[in-house]
Structures are given as C-alpha cells and as structure tokens.
C-alpha positions, 0 to 999 in steps of 0.5 A: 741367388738363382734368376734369370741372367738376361735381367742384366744389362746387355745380356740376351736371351740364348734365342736372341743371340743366335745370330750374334756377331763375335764382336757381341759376344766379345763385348758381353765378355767384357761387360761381364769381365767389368762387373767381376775383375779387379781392373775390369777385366783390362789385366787379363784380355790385353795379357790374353790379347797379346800372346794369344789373340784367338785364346782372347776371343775364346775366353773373353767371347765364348766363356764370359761372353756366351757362358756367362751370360746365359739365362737361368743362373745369375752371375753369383751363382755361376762364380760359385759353381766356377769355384766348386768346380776348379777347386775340385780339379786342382789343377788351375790355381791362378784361375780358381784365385782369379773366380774366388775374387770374382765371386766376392764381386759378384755378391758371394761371401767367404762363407758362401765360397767355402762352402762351394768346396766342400762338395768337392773335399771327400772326391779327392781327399781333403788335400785340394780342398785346404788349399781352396779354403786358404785361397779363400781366405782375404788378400794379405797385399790388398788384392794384388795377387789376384792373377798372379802365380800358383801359391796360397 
C-alpha cells in the first residue's frame, strides 16, 4: 500500500513545491479533497469557507494540500494512519466519520480500517476503540451522515 504520492496526478515532489503559491496548494487540496469526499470536497470548503476562510485555507492548502500530498506514503496509507490517529484521540468524532469514509475512497477496507485501531485500543481502554469500530461499520442512510454531528 506504501508508494510514492508524487506518481498522482498533480502532486510534486516537497522540492518542487518549495516555491509554491497557496493558490497551489489550495488547488492540490481540492484535487486531493475530490478523490476522498463524498461530494468532492465541495460540502466542507464552502462550509469552511464561509465561517472561517483562513481555517479553509488551513485545511484545505496546508492539510490536504501539502500534507496530503506529500511523497513516500500513498493516500490509502495516509487515510488509515488519519484514522488510527483520530480514533485513539477520541475527541473528533465528525472527522474521524469524515477519514473513515475517505479512507474506503481511497481503497482501504473495513477490515483494513479496523484494523488501524486497534493499536490505539489498549492506550486508552477499549472504550474509544468500540466506538471507532461502530463508526466503521457501513452507513445506515446511504452515506448521509458522513459530516454530520458526533453519534455512531
């Protein structure tokens, strides 16, 4: 699953975009943001956008722009270490739904996304991992919840 992330489409490597304008960046985010949300993206920047368009650039520019998009991991990989990660914090419910999902998109399985917590289960008990599998498990309404508020 691990390879280069400059073989896609649009993604240079870190010495290429040393020079880069945000505008790049944005537009990496969004390309990235197109390949893994459920509406390309379009839901979250204009949310992001209205109520906080310097967040918007943040997350869209530097997260999924540069971060996203670097070399040495693709964006499979990268999805599943987002989950492992956010699933141990337990403290970002919408986002870790929101990286699940992005996650399938980008190739992963249900077993594969599990899986990713499990590491994280014995750091804090179990109780933040039962609720990562449930989040992992496939939508009841088609997807629709995907960004939507904190429940399973």
């Amino acid at each position: 699953m691990i390879a280069r992330a400059a073989n896609r489409p649009g993604v240079a490597e870190p010495s290429e975009r040393r020079d880069a304008s945000p505008d790049d960046a944005m537009a990496r985010g969004r390309a990235i943001l197109a390949e893994i949300a459920p509406d390309g993206g379009t839901q979250l920047i204009e949310t992001l956008e209205r109520s906080a368009p310097d967040f918007a650039r943040h997350v869209v520019g530097f997260a999924f722009g540069e971060i996203c998009a670097r070399p040495g991991l693709d964006l499979a990989t990268r999805e599943l270490l987002t989950v492992a990660a956010l699933a141990a914090l337990g403290t970002a419910p919408a986002q870790l739904r929101f990286h699940i999902r992005a996650a399938e998109r980008s190739g992963c399985t249900r077993a594969q996304i599990v899986e990713a917590t499990v590491p994280g289960w014995r750091l804090e008990g179990g109780r933040l991992g039962e609720g990562a599998v449930r989040r992992a498990r496939p939508p009841r309404h088609g997807g629709q919840e995907l960004v939507r508020g904190a429940g399973a």
